[in-house]
C-alpha positions in Angstrom: -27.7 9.3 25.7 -23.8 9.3 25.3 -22.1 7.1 27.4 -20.1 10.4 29.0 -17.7 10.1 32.3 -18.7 12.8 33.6 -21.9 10.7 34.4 -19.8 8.5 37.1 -18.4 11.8 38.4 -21.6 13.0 39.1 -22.3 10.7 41.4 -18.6 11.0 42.7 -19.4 14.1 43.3 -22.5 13.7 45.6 -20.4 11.2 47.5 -16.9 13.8 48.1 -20.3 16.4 49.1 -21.6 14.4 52.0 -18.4 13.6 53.1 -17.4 17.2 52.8 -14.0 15.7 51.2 -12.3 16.1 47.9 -11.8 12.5 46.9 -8.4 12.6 44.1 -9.3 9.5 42.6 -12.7 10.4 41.0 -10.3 12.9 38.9 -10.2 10.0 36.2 -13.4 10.6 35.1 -12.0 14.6 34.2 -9.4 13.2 32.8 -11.4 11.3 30.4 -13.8 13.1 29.6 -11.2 15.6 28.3 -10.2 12.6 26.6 -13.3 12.4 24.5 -13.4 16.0 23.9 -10.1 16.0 22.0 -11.8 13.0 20.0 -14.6 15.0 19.3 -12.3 18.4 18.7 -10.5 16.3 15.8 -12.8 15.2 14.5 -14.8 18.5 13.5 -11.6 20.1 12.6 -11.0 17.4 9.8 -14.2 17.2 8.9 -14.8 18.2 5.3 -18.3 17.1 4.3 -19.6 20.2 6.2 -19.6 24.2 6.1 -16.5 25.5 7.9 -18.9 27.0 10.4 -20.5 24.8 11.5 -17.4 22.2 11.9 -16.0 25.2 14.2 -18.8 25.7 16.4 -18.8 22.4 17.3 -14.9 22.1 17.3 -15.3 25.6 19.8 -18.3 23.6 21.9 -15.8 20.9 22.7 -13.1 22.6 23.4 -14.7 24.6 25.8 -16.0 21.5 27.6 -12.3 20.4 28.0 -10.8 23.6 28.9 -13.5 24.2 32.0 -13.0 20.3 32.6 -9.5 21.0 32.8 -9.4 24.0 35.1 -11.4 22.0 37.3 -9.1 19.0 37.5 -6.7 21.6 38.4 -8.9 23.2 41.5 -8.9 19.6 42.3 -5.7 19.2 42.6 -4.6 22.3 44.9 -7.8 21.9 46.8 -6.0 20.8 49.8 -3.3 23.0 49.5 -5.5 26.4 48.8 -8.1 25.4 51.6 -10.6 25.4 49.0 -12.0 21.8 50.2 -15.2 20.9 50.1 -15.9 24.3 48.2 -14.4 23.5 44.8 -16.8 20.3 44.9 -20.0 22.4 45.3 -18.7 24.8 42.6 -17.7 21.7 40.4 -21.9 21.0 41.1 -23.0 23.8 39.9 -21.0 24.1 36.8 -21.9 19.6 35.8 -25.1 20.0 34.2 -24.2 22.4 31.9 -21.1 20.3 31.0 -23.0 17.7 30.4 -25.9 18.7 28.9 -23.7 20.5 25.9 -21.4 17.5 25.7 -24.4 15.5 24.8 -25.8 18.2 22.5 -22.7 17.9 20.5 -21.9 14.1 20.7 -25.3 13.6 19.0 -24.6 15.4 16.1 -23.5 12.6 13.6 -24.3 13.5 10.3 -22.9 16.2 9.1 -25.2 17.4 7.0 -27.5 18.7 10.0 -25.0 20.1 11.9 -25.4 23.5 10.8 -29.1 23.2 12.1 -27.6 23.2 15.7 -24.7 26.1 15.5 -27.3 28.7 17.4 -28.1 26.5 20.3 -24.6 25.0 20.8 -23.6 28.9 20.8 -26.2 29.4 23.2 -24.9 26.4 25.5 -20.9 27.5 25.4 -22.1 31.3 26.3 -24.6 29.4 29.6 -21.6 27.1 30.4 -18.6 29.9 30.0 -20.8 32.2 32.6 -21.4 29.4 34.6 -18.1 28.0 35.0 -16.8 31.9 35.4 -18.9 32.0 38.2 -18.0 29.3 39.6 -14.2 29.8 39.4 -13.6 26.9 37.1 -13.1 29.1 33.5 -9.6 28.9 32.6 -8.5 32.6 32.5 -7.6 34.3 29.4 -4.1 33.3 29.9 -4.6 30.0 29.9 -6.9 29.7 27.9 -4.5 31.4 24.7 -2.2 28.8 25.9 -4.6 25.7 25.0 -5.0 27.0 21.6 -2.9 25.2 18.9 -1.9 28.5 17.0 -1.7 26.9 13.5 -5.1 25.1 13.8 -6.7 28.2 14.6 -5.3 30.1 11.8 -6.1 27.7 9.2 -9.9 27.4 10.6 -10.0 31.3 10.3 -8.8 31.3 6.9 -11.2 28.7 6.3 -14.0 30.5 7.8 -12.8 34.3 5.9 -12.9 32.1 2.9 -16.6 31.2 3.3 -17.5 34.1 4.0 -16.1 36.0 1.2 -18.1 33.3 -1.1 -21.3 34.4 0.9 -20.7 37.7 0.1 -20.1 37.6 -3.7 
């Protein structure tokens, strides 16, 4: 098991529940697990040794993680002001395990050369943590989300993934 920050938050969160309190300073375990999903992001989008994809499935799984991690570090932070405290803490509850349990899905996937062995079940796990983070109010809407999305990256990825195709095809 990954060594994930989202593990301390967990229990931060139980914490901020019984003390029906949003507590600001367990926000450094968001912001650090975003952290590591931007590693993780990089690091399938350079990654050569593999089908296109399957380096963008996983790229796409991570990305997602820090996007909902990110909207929810934002709930967060206008709790107070929205009267949304100790509600965004329950939602944040609902949406952890699914965080969690796709962030170590992908983080476990070293080698390359398996990776496209997972691209069905980490699609699986982006559509269960997309509706659950929709539910819950912490899925960025489509607005931000198109604003998160490094236009050039994507484009090359796509041409990438056209590419492959095409050679499928022939």
């Amino acid at each position: 098991m990954h060594n994930f920050p989202l593990d301390h938050f967990a229990s931060e969160l139980e914490r901020m529940k019984e003390e029906h309190r949003v507590d600001l300073s367990a926000l450094a375990h968001i912001r650090s697990a975003a952290d590591e999903c931007k590693k993780i992001e990089k690091k399938w989008v350079s990654e050569t040794k593999i089908d296109t994809v399957s380096a963008y499935n996983l790229y796409h799984a991570a990305r997602n993680i820090r996007i909902v991690l990110e909207k929810m570090e934002r709930r967060f932070l206008k709790a107070n002001e929205l009267h949304e405290n100790p509600s965004v803490v329950n939602e944040a509850v609902e949406v952890l395990p699914d965080l969690i349990e796709l962030f170590e899905l992908i983080s476990g996937i070293k080698d390359g050369d398996n990776a496209h062995k997972y691209v069905n079940l980490v699609q699986k796990k982006v559509k269960m943590l997309r509706k659950v983070a929709d539910g819950a109010g912490m899925l960025p809407t489509p607005e931000e989300e198109a604003n998160t999305i490094d236009r050039h990256k994507y484009l090359d990825q796509l041409s990438k993934m056209i590419e492959e195709a095409g050679q499928y095809t022939s």
